[in-house]
N, CA and C of each residue as an Amber inpcrd file, in Angstrom:
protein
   645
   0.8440000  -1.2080000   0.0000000   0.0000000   0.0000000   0.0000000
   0.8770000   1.2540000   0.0000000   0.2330000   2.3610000  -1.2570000
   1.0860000   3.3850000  -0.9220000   0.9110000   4.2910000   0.4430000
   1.8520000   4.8450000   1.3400000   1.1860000   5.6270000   2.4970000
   1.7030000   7.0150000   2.0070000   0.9830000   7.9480000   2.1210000
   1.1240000   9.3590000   1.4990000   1.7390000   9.8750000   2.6430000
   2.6940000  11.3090000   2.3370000   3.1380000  11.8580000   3.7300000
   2.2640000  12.4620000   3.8100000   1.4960000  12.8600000   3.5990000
   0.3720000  13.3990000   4.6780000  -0.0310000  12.7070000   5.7650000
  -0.6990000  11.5580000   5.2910000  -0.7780000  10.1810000   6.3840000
   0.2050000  10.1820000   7.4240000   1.1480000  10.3210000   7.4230000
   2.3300000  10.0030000   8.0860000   2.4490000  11.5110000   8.9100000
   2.5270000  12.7450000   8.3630000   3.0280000  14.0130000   8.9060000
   1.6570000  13.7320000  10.2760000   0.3180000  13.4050000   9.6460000
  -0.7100000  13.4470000  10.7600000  -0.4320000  12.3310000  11.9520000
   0.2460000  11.0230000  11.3110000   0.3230000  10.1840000  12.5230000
   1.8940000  10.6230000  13.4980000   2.4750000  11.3360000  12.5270000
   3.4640000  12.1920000  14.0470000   3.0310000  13.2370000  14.9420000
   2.3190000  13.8330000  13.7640000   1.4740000  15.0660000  14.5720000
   0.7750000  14.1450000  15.9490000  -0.0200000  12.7440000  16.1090000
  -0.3190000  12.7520000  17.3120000   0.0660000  11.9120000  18.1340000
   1.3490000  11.0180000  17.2730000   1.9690000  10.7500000  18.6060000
   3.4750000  11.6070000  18.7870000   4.1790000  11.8730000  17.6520000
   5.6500000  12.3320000  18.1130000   6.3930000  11.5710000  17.5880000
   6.0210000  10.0520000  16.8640000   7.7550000   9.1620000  16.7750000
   8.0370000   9.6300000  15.5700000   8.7990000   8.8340000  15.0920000
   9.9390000   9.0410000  14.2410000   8.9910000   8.9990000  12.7450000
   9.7860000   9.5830000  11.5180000   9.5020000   9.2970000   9.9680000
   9.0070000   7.8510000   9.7040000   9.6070000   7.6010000   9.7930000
  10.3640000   5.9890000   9.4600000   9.2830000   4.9830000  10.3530000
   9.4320000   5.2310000  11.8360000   8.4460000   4.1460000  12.5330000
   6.6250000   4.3720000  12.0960000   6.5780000   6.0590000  12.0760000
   4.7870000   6.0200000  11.5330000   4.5900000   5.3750000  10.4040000
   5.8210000   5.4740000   9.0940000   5.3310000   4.8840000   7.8600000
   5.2150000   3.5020000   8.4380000   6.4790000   2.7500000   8.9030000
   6.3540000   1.2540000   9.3400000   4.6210000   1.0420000   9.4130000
   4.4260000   1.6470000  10.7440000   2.9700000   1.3920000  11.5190000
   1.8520000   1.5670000  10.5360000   1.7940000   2.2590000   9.4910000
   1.2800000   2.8300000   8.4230000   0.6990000   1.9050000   7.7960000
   1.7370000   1.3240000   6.9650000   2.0880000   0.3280000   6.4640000
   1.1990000  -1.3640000   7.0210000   1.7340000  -1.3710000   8.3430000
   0.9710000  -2.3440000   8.6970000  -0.5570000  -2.7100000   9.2790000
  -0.8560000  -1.5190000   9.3690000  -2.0420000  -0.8190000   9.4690000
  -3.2360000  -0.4630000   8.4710000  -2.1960000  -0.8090000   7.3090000
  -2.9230000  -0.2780000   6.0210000  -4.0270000   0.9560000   5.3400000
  -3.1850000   1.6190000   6.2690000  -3.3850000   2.8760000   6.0090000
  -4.4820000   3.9300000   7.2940000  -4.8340000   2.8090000   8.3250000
  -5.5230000   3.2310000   9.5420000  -4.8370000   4.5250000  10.5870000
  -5.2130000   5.3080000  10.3410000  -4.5500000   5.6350000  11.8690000
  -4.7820000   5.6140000  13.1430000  -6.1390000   4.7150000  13.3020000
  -6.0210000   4.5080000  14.7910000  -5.5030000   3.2080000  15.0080000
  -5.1310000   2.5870000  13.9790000  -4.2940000   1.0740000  14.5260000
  -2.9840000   1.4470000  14.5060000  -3.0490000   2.5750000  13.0350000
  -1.2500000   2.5250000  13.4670000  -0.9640000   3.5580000  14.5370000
  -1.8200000   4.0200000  15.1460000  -1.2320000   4.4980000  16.9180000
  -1.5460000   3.8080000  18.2890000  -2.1350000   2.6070000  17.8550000
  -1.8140000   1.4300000  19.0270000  -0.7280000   0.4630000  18.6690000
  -0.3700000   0.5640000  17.4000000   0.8690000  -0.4350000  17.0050000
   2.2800000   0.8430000  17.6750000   2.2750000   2.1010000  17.2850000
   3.2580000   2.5010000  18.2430000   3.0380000   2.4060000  19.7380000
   2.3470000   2.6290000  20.1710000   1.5680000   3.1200000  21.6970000
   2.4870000   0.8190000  22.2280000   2.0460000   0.0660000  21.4120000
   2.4970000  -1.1090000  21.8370000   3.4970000  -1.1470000  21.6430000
   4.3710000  -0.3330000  21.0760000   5.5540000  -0.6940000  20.9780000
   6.7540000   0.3410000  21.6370000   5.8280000   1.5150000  22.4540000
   6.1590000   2.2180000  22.8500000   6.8800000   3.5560000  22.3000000
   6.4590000   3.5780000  21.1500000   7.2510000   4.8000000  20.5810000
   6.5240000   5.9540000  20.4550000   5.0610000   5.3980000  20.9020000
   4.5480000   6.8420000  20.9440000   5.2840000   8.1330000  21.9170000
   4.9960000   6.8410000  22.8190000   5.1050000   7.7300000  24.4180000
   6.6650000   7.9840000  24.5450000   7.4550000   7.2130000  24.5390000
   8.7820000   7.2110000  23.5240000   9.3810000   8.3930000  23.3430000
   8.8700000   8.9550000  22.0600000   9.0350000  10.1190000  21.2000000
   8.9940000  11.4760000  21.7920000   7.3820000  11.6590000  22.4770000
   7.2030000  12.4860000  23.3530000   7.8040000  13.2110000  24.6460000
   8.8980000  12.1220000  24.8430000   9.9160000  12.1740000  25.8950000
  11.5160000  12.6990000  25.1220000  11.4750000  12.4890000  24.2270000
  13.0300000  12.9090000  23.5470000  13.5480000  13.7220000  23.3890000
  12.6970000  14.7870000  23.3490000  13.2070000  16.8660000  23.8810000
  13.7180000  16.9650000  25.0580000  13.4650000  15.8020000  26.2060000
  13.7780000  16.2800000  27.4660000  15.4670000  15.6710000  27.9510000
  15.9960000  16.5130000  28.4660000  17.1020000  16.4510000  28.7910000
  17.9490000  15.0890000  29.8840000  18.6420000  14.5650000  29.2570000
  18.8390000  13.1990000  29.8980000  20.4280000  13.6690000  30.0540000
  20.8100000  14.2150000  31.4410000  22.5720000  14.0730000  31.9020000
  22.5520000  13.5580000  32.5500000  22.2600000  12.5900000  33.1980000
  22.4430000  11.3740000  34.6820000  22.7670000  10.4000000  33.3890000
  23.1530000   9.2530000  34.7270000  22.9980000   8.1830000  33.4830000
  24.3420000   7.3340000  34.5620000  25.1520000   6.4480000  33.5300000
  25.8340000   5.8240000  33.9040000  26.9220000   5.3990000  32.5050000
  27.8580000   5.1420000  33.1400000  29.2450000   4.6990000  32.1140000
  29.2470000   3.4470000  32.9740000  29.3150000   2.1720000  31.9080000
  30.0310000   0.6930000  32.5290000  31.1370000   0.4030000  31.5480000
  31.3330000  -1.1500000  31.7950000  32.3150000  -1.7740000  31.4350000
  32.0090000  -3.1990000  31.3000000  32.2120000  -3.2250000  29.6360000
  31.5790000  -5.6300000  29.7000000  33.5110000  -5.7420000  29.1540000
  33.6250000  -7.0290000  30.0480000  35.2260000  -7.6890000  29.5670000
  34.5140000  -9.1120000  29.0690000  34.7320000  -9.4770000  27.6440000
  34.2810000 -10.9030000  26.8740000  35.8860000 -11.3290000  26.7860000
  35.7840000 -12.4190000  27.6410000  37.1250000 -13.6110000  27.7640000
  38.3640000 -12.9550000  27.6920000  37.9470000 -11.7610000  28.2830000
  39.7680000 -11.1810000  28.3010000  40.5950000 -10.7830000  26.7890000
  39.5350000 -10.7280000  25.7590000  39.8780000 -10.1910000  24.3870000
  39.1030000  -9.2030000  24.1260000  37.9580000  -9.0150000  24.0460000
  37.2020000  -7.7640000  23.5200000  36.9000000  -7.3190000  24.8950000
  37.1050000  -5.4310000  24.6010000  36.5710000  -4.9360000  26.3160000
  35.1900000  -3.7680000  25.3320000  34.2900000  -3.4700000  26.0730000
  33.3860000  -2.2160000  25.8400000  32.8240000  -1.4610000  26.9960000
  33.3030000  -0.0370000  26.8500000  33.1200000   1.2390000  27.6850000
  31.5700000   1.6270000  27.3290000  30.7150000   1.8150000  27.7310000
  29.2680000   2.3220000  26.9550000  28.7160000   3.9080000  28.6650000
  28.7680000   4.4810000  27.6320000  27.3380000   5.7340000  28.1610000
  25.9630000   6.0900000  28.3110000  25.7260000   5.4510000  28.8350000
  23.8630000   5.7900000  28.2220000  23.1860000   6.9650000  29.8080000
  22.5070000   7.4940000  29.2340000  22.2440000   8.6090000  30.1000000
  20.5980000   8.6340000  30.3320000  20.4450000   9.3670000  31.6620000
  18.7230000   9.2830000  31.8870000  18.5260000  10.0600000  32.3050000
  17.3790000  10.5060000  33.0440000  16.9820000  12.0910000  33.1640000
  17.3780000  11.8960000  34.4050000  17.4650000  11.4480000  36.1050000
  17.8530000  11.4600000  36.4260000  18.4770000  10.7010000  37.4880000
  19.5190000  10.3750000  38.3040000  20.2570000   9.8650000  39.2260000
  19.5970000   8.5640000  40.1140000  18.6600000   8.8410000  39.8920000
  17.0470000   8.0190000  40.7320000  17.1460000   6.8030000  39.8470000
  17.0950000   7.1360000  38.4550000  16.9370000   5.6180000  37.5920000
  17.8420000   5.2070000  37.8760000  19.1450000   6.0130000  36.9030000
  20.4560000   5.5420000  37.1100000  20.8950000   4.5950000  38.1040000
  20.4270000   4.3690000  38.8030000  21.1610000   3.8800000  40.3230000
  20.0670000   2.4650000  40.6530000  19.1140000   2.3070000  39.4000000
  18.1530000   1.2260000  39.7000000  18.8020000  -0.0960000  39.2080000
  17.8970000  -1.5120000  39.2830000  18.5830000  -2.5670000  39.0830000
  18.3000000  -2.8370000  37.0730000  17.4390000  -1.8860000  36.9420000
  16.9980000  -1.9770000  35.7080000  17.7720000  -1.9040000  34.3490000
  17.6680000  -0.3010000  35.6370000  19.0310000   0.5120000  34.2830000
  20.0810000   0.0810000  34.0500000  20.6260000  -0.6690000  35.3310000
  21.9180000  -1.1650000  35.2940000  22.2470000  -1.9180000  34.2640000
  20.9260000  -2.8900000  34.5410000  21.0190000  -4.0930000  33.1120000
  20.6800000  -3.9880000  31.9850000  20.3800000  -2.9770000  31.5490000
  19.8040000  -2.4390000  30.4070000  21.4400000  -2.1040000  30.1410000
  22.1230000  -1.2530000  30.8340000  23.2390000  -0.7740000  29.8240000
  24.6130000  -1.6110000  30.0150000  24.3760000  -2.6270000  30.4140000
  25.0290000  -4.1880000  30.5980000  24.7410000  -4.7370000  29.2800000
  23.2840000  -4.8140000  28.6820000  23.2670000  -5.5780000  28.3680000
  23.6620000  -5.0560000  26.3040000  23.4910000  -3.2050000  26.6030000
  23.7170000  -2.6950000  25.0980000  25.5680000  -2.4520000  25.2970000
  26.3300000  -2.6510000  26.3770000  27.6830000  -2.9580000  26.3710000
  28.0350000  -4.5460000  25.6930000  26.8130000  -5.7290000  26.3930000
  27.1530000  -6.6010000  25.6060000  26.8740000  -6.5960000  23.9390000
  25.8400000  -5.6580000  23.2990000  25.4200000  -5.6610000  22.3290000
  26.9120000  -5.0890000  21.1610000  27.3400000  -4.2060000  21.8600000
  28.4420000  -3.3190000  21.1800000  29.8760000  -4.6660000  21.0200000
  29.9940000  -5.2660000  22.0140000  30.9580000  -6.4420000  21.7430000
  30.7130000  -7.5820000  20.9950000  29.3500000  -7.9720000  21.0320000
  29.4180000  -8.9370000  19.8700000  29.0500000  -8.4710000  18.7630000
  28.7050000  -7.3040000  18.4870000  28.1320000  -6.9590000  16.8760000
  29.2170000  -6.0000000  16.3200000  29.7850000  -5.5080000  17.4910000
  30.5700000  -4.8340000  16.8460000  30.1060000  -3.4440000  15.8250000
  29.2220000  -2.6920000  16.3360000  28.9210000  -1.3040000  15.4990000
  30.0650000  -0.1940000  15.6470000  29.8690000   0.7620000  14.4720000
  30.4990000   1.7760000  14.5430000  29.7120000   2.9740000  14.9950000
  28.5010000   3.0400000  14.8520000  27.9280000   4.0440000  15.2810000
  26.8690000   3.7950000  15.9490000  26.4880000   5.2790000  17.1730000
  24.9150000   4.7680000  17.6130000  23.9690000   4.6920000  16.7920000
  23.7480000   5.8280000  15.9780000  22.5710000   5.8960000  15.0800000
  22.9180000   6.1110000  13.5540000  21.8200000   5.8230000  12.8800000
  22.1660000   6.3810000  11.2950000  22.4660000   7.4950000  10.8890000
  22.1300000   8.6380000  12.1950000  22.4610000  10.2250000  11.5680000
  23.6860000  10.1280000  12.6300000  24.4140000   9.3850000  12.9390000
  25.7040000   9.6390000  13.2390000  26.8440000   9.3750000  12.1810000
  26.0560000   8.7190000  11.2170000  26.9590000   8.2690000   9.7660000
  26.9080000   9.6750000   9.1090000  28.8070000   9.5420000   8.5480000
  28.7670000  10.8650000   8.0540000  28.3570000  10.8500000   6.5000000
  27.7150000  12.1090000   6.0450000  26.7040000  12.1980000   4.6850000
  27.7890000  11.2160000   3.7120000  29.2710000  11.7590000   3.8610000
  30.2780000  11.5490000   2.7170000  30.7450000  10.2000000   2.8800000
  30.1220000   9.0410000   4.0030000  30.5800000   7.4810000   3.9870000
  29.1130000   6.9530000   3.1100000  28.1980000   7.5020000   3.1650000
  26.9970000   6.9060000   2.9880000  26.7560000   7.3890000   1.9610000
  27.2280000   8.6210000   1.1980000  27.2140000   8.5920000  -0.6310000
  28.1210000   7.9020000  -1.0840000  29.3530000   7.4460000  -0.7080000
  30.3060000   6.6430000  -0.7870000  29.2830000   5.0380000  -1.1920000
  29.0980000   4.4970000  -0.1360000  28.1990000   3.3780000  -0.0330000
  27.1780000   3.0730000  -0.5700000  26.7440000   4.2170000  -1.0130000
  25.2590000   3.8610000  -1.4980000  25.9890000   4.0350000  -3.3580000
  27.1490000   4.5260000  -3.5630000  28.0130000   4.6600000  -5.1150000
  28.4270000   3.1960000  -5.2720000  28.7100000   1.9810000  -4.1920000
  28.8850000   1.2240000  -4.5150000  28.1410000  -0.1050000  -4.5390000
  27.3840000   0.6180000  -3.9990000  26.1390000  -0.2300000  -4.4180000
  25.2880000  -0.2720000  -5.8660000  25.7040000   0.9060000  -6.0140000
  24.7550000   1.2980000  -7.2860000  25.6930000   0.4620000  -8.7180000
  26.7820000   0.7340000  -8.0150000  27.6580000   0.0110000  -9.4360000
  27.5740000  -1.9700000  -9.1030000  27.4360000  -1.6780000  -7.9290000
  27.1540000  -3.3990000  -7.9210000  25.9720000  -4.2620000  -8.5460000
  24.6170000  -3.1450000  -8.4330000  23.5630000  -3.6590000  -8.6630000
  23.6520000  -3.5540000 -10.6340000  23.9320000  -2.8220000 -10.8070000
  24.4500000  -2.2320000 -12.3250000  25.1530000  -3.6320000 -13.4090000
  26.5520000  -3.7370000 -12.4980000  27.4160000  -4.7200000 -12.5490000
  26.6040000  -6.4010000 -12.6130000  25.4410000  -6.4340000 -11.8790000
  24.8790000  -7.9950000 -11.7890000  23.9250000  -8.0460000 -12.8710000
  23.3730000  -6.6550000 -13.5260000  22.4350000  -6.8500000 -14.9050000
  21.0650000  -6.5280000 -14.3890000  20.7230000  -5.6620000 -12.8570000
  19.5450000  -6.5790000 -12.5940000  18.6160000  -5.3110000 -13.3630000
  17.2030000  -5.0970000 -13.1910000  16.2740000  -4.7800000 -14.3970000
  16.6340000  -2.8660000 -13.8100000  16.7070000  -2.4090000 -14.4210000
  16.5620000  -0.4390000 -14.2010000  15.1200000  -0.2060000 -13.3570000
  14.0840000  -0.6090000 -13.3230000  12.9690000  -0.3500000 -12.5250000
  13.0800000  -1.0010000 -11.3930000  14.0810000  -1.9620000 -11.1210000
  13.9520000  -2.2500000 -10.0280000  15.2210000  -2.1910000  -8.9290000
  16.4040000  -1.2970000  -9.6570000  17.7940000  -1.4080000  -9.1350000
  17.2840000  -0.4250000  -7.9270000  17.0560000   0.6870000  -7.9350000
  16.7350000   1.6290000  -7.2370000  16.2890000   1.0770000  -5.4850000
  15.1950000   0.0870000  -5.9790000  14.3140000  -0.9880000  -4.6050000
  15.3910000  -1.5660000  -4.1830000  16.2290000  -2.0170000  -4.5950000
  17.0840000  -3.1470000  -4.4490000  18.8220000  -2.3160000  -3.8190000
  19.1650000  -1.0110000  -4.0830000  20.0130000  -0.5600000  -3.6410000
  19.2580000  -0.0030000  -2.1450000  18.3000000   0.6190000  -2.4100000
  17.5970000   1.1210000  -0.8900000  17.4540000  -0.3090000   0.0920000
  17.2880000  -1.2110000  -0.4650000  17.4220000  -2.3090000   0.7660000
  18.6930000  -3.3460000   1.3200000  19.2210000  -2.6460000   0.7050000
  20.8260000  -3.0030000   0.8570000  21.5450000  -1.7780000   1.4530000
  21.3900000  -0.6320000   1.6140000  21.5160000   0.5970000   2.5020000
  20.7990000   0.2390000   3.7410000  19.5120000  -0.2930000   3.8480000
  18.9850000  -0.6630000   5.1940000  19.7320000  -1.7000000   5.6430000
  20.4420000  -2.7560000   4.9360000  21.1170000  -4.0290000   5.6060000
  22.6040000  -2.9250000   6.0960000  23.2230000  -2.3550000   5.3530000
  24.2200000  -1.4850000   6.1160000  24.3820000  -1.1450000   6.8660000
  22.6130000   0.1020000   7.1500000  22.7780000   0.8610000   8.2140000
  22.4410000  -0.5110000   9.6000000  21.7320000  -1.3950000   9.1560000
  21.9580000  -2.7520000  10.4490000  23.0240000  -2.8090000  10.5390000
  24.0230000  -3.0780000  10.0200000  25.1890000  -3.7440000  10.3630000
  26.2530000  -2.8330000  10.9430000  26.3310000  -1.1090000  10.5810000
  27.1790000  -0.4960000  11.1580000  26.6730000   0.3550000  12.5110000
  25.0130000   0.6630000  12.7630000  24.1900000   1.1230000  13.5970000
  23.9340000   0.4770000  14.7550000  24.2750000   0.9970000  16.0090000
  23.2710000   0.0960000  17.3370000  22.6160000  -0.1080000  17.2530000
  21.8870000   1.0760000  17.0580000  20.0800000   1.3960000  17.3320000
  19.6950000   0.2290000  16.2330000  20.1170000   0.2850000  15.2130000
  19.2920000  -0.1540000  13.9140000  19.9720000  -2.0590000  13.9410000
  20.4910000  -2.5500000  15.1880000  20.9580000  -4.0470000  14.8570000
  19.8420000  -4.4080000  15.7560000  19.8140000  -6.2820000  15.4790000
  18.6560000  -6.6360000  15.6350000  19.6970000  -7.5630000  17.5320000
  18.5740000  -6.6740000  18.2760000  19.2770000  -7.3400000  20.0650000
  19.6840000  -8.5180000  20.0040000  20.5690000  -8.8910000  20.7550000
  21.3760000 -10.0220000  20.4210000  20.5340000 -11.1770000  21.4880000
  19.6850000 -10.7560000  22.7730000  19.1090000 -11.6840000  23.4580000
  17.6390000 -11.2430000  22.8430000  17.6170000 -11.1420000  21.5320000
  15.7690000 -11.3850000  21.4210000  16.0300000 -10.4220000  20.0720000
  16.0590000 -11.3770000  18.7460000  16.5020000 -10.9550000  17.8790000
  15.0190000 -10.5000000  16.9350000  14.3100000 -10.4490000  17.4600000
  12.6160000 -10.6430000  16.9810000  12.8950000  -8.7400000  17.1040000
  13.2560000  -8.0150000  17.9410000  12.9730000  -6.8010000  17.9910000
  14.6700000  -5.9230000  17.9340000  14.8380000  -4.7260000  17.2930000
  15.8980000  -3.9550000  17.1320000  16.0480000  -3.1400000  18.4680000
  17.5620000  -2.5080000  18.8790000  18.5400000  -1.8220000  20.2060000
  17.5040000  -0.7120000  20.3520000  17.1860000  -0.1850000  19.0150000
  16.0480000   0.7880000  19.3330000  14.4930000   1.2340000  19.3810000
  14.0950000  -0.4920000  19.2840000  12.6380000  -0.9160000  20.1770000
  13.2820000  -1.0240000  21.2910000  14.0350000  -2.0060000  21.7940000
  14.1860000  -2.0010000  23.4190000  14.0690000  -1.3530000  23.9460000
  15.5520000   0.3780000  23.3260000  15.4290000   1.9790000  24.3390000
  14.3240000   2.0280000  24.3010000  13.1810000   1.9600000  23.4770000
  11.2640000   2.6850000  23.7420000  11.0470000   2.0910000  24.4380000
  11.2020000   0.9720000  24.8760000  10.5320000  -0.4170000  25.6120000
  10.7560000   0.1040000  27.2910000  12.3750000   0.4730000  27.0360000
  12.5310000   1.0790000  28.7470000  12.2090000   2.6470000  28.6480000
  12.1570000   3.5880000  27.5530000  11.8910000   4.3280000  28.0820000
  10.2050000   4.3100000  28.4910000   9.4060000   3.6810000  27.7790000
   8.2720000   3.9210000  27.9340000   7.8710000   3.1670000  29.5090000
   8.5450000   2.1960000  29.6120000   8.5550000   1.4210000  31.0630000
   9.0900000   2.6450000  32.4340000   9.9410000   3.5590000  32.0520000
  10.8960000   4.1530000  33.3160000  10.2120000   5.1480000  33.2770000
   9.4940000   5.6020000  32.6520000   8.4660000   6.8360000  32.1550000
  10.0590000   7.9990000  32.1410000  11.4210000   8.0910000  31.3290000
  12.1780000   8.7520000  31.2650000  12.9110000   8.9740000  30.1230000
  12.8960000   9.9310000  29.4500000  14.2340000   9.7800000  28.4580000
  15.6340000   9.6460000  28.8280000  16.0180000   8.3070000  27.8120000
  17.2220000   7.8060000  27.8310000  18.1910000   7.5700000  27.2020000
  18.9630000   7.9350000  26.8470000  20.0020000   8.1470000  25.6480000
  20.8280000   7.2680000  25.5610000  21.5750000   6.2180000  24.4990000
  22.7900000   5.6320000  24.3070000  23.2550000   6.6070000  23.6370000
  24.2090000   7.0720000  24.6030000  25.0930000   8.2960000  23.9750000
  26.7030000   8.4020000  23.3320000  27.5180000   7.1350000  23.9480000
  28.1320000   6.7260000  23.3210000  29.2610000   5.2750000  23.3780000
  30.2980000   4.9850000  22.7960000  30.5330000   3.8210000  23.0120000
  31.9500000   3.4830000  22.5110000  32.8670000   2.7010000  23.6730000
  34.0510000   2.6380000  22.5950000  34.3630000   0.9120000  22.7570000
  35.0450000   0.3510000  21.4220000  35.1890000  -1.2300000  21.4990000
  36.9190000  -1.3460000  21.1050000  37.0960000  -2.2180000  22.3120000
  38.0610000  -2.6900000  21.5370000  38.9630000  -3.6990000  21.9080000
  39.4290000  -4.5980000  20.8220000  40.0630000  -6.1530000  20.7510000
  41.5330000  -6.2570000  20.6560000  41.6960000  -7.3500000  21.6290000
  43.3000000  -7.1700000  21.5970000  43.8240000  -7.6490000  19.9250000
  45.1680000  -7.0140000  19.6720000  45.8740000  -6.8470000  18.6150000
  45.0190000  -6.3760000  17.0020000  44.2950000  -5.6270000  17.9490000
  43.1830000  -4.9570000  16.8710000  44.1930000  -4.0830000  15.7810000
  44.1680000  -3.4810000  14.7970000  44.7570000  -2.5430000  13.9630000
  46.4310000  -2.8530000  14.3640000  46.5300000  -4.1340000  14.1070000
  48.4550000  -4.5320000  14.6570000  48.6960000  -5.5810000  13.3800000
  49.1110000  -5.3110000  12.2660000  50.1690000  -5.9360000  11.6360000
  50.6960000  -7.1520000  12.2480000  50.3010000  -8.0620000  11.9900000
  50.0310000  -9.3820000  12.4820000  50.9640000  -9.6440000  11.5040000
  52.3980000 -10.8970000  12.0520000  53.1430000 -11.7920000  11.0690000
  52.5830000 -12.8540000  10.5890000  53.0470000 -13.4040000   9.3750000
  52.0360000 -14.2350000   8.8680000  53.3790000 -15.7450000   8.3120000
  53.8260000 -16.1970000   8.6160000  54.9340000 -17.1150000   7.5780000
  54.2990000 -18.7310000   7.5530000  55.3770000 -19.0990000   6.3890000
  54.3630000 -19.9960000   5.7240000  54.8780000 -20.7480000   6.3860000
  53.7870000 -21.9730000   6.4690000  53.3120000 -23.0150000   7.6650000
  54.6700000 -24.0530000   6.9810000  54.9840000 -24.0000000   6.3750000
  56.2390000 -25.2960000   5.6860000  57.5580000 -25.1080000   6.6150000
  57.6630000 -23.7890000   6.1980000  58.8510000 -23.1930000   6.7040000
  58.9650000 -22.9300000   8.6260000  57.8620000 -22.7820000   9.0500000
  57.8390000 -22.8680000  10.5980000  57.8580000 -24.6960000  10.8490000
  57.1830000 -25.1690000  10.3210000  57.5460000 -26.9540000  10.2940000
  59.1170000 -26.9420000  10.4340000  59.1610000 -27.0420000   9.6770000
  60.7810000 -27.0190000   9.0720000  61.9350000 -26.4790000  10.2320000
  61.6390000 -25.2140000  10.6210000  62.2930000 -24.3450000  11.7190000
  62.4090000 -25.2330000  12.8910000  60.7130000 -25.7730000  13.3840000
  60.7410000 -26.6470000  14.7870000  61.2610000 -27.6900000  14.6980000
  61.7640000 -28.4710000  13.4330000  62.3140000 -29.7650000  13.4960000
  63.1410000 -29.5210000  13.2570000  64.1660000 -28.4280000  12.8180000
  65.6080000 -28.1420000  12.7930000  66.2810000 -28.7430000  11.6740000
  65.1580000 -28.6150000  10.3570000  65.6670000 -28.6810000   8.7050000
  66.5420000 -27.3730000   8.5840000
């Protein structure tokens, strides 16, 4: 179904979420807007959204160590000191420290990607799809959904949770913010693996044979 932005400008107008999540809801809604504002309202992005102007500096910085090779530092922030200090929050940003070590993102969000990596990316896509023959009416569909598998793969927000892969890092944040009644920010994040960016020796397996048996 096509959803017009009008449709869409009205279903932000009354709840607040995002471009992207009203069309979703839109979409599955088929064109309703009072279903697609119980499909946000259930998924919490109404109430969500409505909270995201408000200022979140509390919060907490942790630390996940995976087997003594990968470590991750994570920030996530809340409105104030009261959450922070709950058993909730704690595990909530436990558990997007574990998210950052096994998936390994570069960024929190998609508008943290800079314009000039993502015309880059989306140039090589275009020559890829080009390159395989596939039809001109449909390269266009087919590069835009291969930009969405990207922004999964280099995005927090946009990877699919690693303990409950049914929902994305940024249903969960709605999930607690709409639960903590607070805005909450993953604000930022650093990863990193031993002998990461190290010029690793490489010699051929004959010749180390050879060495240990004293050819």
């Amino acid at each position: 179904m096509n959803i017009s932005a009008s449709l869409v400008k009205e279903l932000r107008e009354k709840t607040g979420a995002g471009v992207l999540d009203c069309k979703n809801a839109l979409t599955k809604a088929d064109g309703n807007i009072d279903k697609a504002v119980d499909l946000l309202r259930e998924k919490g992005l109404a109430s969500a959204a409505k909270k995201a102007n408000r200022i979140a500096s509390e919060g907490l910085v942790d630390a996940y160590i995976h087997g003594g090779r990968i470590g991750v530092i994570v920030e996530v922030n809340s409105e104030t000191d009261f959450v922070a200090k709950t058993d909730e929050f704690k595990q909530f940003v436990k558990d997007i420290a574990m998210q950052v070590a096994a998936s390994n993102p570069q960024y929190v969000s998609r508008e943290d990607v800079p314009e000039a990596e993502i015309a880059h990316e989306r140039e090589v896509q275009i020559h890829k799809v080009i390159n395989e023959g596939k039809p001109e009416h449909i390269a266009q569909k087919i590069v835009d959904g291969r930009m969405e598998k990207y922004f999964e793969e280099i995005c927090l927000l946009e990877q699919n949770f690693i303990k409950d892969p049914s929902i994305k890092v940024k249903d969960l944040l709605n999930e607690k913010i709409a639960k903590i009644g607070e805005n909450l920010k993953i604000r930022r994040f650093a990863r990193f693996e031993v002998g990461e960016g190290i010029e690793k020796r490489e010699e051929n397996f004959a010749d180390e044979v050879a060495k240990q048996m004293n050819i």
